[in-house]
BAFI-3210 file (N, C-alpha, C; in Angstrom, 3 decimals, decimal comma, padded with zeros to 6 digits):
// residues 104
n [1|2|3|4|5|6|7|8|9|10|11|12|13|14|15|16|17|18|19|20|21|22|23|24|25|26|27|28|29|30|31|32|33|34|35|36|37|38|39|40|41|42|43|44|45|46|47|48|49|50|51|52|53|54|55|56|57|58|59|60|61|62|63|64|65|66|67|68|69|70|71|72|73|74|75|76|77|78|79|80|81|82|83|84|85|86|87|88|89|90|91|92|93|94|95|96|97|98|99|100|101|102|103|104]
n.u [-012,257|-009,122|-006,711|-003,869|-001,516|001,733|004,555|007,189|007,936|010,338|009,737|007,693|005,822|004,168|001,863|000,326|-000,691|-001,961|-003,890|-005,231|-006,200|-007,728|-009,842|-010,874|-012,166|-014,878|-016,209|-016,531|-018,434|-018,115|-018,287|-016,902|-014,381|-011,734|-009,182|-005,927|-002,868|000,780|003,161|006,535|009,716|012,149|015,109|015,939|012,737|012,262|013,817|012,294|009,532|009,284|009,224|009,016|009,860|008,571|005,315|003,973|001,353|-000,800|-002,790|-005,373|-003,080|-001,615|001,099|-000,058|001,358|004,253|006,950|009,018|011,701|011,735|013,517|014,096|013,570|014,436|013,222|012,403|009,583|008,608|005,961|005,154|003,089|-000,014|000,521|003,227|006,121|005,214|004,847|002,929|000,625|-002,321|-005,590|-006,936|-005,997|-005,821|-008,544|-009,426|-008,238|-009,081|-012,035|-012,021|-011,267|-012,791|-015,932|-018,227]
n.v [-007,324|-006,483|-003,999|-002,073|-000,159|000,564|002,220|004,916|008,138|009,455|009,565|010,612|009,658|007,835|009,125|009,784|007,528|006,785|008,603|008,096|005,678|006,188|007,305|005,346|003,940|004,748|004,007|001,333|-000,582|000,407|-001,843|-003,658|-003,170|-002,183|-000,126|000,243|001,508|000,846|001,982|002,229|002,230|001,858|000,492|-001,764|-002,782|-002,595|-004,767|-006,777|-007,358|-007,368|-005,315|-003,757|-000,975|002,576|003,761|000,630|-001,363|-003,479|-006,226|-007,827|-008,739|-009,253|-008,482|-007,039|-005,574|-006,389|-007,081|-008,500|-007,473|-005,240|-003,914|-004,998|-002,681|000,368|002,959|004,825|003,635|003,131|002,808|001,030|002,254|002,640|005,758|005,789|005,752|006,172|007,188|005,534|003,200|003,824|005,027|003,676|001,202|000,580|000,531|-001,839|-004,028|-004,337|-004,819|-007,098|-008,446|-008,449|-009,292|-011,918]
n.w [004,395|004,795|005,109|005,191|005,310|005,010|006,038|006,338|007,954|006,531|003,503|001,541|-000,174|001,197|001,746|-000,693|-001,560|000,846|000,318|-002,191|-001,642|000,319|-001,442|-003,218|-001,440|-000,866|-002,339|-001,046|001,262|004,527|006,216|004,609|004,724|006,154|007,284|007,953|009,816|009,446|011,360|010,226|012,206|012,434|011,025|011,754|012,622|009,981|008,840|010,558|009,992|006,756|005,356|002,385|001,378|001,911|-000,075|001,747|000,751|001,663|001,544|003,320|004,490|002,391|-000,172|-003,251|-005,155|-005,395|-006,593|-006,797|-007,391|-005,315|-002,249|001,204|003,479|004,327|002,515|-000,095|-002,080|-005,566|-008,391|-010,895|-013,126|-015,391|-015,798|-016,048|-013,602|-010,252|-007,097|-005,392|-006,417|-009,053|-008,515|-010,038|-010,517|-008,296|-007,143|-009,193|-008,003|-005,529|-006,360|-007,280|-004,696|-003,648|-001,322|-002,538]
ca.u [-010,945|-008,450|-006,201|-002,877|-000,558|002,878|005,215|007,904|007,843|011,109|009,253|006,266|005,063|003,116|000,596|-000,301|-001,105|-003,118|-005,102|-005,484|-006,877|-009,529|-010,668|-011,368|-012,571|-015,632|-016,955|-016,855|-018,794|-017,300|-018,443|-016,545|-012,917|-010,726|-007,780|-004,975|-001,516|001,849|004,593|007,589|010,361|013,591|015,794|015,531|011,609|011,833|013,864|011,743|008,320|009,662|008,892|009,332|009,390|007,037|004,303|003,800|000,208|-001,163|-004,398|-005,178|-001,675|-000,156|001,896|-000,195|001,979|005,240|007,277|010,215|012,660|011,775|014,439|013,394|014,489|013,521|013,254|010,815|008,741|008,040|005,542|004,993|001,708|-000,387|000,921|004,362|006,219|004,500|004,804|001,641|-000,631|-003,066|-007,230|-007,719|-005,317|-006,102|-010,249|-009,459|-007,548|-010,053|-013,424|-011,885|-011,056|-014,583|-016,597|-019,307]
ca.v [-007,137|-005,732|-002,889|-001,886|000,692|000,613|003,818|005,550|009,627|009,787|009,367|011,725|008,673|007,182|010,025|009,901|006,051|007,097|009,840|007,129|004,164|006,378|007,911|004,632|002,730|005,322|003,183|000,119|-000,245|000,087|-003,232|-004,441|-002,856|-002,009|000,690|000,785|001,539|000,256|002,818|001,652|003,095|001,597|-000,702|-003,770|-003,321|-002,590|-006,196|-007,681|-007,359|-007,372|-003,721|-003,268|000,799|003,315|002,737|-001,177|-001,473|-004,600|-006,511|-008,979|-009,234|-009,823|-007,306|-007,563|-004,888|-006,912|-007,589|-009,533|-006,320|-004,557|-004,743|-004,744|-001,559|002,276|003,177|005,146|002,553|003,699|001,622|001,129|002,338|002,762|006,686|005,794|005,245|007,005|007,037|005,284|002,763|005,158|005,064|002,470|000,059|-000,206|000,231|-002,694|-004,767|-004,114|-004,595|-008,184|-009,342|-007,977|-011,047|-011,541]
ca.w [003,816|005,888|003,775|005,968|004,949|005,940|005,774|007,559|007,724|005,711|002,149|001,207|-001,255|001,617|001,742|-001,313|-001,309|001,439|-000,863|-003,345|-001,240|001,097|-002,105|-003,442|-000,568|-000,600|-003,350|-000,805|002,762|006,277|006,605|004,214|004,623|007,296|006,984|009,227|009,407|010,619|010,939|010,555|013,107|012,483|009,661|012,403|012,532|008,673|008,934|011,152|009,277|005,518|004,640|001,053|000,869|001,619|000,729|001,289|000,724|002,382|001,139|003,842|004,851|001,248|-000,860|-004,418|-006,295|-005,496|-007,993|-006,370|-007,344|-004,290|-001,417|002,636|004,272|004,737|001,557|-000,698|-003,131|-006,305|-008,604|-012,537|-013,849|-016,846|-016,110|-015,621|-012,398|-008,997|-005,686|-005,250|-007,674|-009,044|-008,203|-011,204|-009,938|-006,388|-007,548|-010,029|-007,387|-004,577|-006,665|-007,782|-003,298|-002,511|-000,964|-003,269]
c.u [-010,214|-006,891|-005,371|-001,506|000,498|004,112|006,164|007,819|008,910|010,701|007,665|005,085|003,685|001,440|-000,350|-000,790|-002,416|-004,575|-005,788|-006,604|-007,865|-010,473|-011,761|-012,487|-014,315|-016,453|-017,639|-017,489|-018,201|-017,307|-017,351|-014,898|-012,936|-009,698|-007,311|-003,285|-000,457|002,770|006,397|008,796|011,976|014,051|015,732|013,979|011,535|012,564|012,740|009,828|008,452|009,404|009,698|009,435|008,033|006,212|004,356|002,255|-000,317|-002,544|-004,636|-004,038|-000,799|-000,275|001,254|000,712|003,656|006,134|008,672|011,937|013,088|012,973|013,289|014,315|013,879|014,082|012,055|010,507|008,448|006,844|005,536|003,459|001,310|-000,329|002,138|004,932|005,743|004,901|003,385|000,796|-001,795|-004,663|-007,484|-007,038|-005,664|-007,856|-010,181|-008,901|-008,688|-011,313|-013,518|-011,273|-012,463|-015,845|-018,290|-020,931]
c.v [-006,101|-004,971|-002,182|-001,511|000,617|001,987|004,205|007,236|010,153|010,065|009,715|010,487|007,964|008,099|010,105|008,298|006,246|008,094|008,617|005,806|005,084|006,563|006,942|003,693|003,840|004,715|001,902|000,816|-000,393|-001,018|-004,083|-004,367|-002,619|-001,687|000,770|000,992|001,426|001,433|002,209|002,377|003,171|000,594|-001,780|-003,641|-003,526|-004,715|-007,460|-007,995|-007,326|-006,427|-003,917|-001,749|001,290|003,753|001,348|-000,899|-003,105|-004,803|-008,117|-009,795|-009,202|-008,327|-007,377|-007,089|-005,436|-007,536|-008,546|-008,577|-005,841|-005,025|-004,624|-003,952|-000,408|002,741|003,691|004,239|003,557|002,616|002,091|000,859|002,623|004,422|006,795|005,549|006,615|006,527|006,318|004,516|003,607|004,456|003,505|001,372|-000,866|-000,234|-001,631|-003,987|-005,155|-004,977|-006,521|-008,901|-008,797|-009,084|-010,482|-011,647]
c.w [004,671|004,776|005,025|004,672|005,557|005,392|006,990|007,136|006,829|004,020|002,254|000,747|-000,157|001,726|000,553|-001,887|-000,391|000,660|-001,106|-002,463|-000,621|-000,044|-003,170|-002,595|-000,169|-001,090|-002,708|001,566|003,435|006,443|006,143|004,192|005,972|006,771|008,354|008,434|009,546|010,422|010,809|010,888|012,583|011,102|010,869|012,539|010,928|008,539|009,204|010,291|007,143|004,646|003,070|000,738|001,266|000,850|000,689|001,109|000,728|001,971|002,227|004,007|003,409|000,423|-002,869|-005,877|-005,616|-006,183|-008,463|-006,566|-005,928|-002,800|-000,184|002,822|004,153|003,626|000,564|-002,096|-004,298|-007,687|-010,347|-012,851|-015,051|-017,264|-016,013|-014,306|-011,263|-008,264|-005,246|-006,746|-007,590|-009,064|-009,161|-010,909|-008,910|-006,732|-008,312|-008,833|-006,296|-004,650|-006,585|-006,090|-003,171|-002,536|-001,784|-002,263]
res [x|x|x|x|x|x|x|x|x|x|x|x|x|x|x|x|x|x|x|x|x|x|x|x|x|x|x|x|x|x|x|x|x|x|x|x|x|x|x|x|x|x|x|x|x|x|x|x|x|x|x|x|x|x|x|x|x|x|x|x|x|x|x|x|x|x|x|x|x|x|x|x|x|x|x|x|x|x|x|x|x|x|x|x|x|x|x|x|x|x|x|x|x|x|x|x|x|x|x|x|x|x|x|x]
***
């Protein structure tokens, strides 16, 4: 499973996406993940790749917390959780999301 962060430095929110996913992915083997991360530079790359806000959080290419709201552009993401809205889906989300792509 390949797990790709996307973020621009304007919006804090991506860091703590990042917290959130290493702290989970401790649970799962090297083998079985792969973290990376795209930066995104400009509003024509944010065009050109369909950035939704920082963070996008990528599961094998697709956007699972997408909710068809979101625009494309450099913009900070915010998401709706079972603590209210964050900068970031929180540990039980992305654990719960994760546990349920993990090749049996």
């Amino acid at each position: 499973m390949k797990i790709t962060i996307q973020y621009f430095d304007g919006c804090p929110h991506w860091k703590i996406a990042d917290e959130r996913v290493r702290h989970v992915l401790r649970d799962f083997s090297s083998d079985d993940v792969t973290l990376e991360y795209q930066f995104i530079d400009s509003p024509e790359t944010a065009d050109q790749v369909g950035f939704h806000g920082s963070p996008t959080i990528l599961i094998d290419g697709l956007d699972p917390f997408i909710t068809g709201a979101e625009q494309v552009g450099m913009s900070c993401r915010v998401f709706r959780t079972e603590d209210g809205i964050q900068g970031a889906p929180t540990e039980a989300e992305l654990r719960k999301l994760l546990l349920n792509r993990r090749p049996s």
